[in-house]
MARVEX-626294 format. One record per residue: x, y, z of N, C-alpha, C, CB in turn; chain. Coordinates in nm, 3 decimals. Glycine has a CB too. Layout:
X|Y|Z|X|Y|Z|X|Y|Z|X|Y|Z|A
...
//
This chain:
3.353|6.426|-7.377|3.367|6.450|-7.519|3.418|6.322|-7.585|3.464|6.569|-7.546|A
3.372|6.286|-7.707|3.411|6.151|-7.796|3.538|6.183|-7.823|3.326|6.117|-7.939|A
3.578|6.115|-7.894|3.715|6.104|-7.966|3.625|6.178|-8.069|3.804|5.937|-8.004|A
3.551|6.193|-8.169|3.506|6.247|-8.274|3.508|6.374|-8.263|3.397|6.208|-8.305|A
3.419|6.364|-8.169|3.438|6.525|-8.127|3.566|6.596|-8.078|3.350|6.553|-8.018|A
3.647|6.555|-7.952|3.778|6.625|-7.961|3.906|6.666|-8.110|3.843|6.536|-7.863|A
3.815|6.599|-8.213|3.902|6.585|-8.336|3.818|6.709|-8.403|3.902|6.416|-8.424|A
3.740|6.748|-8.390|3.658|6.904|-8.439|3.716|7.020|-8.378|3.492|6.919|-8.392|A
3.747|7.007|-8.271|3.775|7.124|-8.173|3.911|7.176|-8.241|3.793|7.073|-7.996|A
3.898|7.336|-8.260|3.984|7.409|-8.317|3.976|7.389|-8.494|4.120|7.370|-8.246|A
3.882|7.321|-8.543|3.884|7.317|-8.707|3.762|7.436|-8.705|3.836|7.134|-8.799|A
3.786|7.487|-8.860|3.710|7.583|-8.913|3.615|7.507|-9.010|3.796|7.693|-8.978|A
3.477|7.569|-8.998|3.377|7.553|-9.061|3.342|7.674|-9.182|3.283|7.538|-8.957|A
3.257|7.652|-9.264|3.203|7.752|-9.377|3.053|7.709|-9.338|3.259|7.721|-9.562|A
2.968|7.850|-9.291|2.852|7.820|-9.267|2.779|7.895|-9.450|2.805|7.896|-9.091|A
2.680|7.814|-9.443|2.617|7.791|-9.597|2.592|7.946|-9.649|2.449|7.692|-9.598|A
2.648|8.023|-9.534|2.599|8.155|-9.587|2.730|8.255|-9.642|2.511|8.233|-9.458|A
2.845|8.124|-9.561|2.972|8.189|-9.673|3.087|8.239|-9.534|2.897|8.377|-9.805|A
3.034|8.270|-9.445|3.101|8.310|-9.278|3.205|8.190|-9.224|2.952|8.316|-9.141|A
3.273|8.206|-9.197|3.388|8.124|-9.127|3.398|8.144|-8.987|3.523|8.155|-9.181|A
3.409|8.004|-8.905|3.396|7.949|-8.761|3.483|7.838|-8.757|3.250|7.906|-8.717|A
3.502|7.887|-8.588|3.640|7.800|-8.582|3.532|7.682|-8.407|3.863|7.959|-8.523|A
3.529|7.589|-8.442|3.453|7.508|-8.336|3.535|7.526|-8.231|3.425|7.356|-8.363|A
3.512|7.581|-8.131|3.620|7.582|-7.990|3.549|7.477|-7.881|3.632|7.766|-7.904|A
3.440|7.373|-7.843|3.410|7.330|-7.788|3.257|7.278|-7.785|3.460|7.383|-7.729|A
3.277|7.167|-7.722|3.109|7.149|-7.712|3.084|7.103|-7.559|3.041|7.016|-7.830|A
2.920|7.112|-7.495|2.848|7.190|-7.414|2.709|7.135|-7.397|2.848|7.323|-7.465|A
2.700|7.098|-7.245|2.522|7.030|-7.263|2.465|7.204|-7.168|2.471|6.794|-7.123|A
2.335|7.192|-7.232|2.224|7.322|-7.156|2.240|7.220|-7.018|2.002|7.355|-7.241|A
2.225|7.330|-6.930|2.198|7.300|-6.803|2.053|7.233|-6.760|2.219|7.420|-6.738|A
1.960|7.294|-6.843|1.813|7.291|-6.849|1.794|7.130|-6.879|1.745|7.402|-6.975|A
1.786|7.123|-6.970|1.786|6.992|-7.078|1.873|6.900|-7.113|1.771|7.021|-7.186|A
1.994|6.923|-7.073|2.103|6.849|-7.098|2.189|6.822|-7.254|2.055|6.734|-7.049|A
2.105|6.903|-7.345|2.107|6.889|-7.500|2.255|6.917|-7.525|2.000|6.998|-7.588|A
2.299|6.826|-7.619|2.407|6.873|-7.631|2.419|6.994|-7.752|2.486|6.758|-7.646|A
2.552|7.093|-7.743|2.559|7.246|-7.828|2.708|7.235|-7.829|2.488|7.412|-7.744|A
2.683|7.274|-7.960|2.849|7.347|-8.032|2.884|7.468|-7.992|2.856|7.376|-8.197|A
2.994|7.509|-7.929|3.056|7.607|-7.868|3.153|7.689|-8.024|3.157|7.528|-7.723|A
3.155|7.761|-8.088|3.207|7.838|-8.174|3.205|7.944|-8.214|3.202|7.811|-8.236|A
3.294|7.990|-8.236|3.374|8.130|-8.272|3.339|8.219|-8.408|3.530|8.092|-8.289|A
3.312|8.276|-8.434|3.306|8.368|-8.564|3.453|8.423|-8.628|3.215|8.505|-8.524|A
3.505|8.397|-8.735|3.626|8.440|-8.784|3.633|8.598|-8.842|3.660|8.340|-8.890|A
3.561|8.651|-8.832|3.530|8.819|-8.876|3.489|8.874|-8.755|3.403|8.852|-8.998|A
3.458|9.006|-8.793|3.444|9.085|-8.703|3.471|9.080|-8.595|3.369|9.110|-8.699|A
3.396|9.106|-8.448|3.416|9.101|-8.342|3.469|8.973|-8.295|3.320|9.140|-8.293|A
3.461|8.845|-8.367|3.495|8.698|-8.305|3.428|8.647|-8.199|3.622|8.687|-8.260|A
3.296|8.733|-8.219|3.202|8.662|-8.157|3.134|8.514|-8.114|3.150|8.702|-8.198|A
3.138|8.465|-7.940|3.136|8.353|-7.951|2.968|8.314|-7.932|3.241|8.300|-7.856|A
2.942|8.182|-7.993|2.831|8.120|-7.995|2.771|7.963|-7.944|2.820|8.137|-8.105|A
2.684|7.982|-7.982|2.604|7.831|-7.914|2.521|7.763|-7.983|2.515|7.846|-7.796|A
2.485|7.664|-8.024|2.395|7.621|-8.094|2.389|7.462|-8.103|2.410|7.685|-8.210|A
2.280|7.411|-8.078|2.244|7.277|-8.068|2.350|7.158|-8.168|2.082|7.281|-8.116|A
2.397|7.054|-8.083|2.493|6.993|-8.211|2.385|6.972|-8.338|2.575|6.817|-8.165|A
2.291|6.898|-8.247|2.213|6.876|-8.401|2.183|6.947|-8.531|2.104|6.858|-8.382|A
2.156|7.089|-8.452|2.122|7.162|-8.564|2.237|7.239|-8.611|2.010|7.245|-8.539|A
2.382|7.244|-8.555|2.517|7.269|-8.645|2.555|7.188|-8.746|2.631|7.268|-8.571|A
2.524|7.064|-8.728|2.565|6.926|-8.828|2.491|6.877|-8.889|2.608|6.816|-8.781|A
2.339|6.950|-8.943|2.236|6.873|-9.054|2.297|6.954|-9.133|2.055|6.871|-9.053|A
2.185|6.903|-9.198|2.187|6.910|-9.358|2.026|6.993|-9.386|2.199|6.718|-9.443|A
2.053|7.109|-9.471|1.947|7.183|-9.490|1.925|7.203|-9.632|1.959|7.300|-9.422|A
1.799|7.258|-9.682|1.760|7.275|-9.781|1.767|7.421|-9.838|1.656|7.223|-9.775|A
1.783|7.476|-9.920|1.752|7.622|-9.966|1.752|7.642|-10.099|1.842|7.717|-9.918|A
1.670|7.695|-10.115|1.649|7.710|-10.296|1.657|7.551|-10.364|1.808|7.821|-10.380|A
1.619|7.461|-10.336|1.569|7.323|-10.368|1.743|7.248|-10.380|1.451|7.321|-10.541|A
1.796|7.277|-10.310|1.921|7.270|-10.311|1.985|7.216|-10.144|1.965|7.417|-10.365|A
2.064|7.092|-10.159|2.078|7.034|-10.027|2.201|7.057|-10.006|2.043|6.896|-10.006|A
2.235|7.104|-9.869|2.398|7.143|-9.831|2.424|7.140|-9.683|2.443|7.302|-9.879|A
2.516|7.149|-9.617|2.524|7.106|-9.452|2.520|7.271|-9.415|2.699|6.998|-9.386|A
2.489|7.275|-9.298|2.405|7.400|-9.267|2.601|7.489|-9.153|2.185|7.333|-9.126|A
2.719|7.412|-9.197|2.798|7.404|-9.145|2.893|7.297|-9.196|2.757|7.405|-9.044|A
2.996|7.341|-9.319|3.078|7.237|-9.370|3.226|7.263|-9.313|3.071|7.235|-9.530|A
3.284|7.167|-9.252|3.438|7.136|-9.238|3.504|7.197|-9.359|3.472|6.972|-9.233|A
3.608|7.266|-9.313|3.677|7.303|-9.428|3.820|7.253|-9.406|3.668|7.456|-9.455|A
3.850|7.121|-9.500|3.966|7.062|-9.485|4.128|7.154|-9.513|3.942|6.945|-9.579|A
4.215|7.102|-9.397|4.330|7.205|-9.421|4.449|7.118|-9.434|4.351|7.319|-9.298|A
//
């Protein structure tokens, strides 16, 4: 893990859809080696998840409108 990255671990995110996640770790596939964001859901069950770094940390489009698909929420 980078220094960049150990500095994410345990911060909360706002995913563009309004849901709060807390990053608990990151993770290569066994398969592919890709690296994935390991994180938590702050509601309900606290369900944990997986998902490609890349595609936790772009930047997406919706309604002609550009926003990170996963923003840091400074504390």
């Amino acid at each position: 893990m980078t220094e960049g990255q150990a500095k994410l671990v345990g911060r909360t995110f706002r995913h563009f859809k309004g849901n709060l996640y807390r990053l608990e770790g990151f993770a290569k596939d066994s398969e592919t080696l890709e690296e994935m964001v390991v994180y938590r859901a702050l509601y309900g069950d606290g369900g944990l998840w997986v998902r490609p770094a890349k595609m936790f940390f772009e930047t997406i489009e919706r309604d002609g409108k550009k926003m990170k698909r996963f923003e840091l929420i400074e504390e």
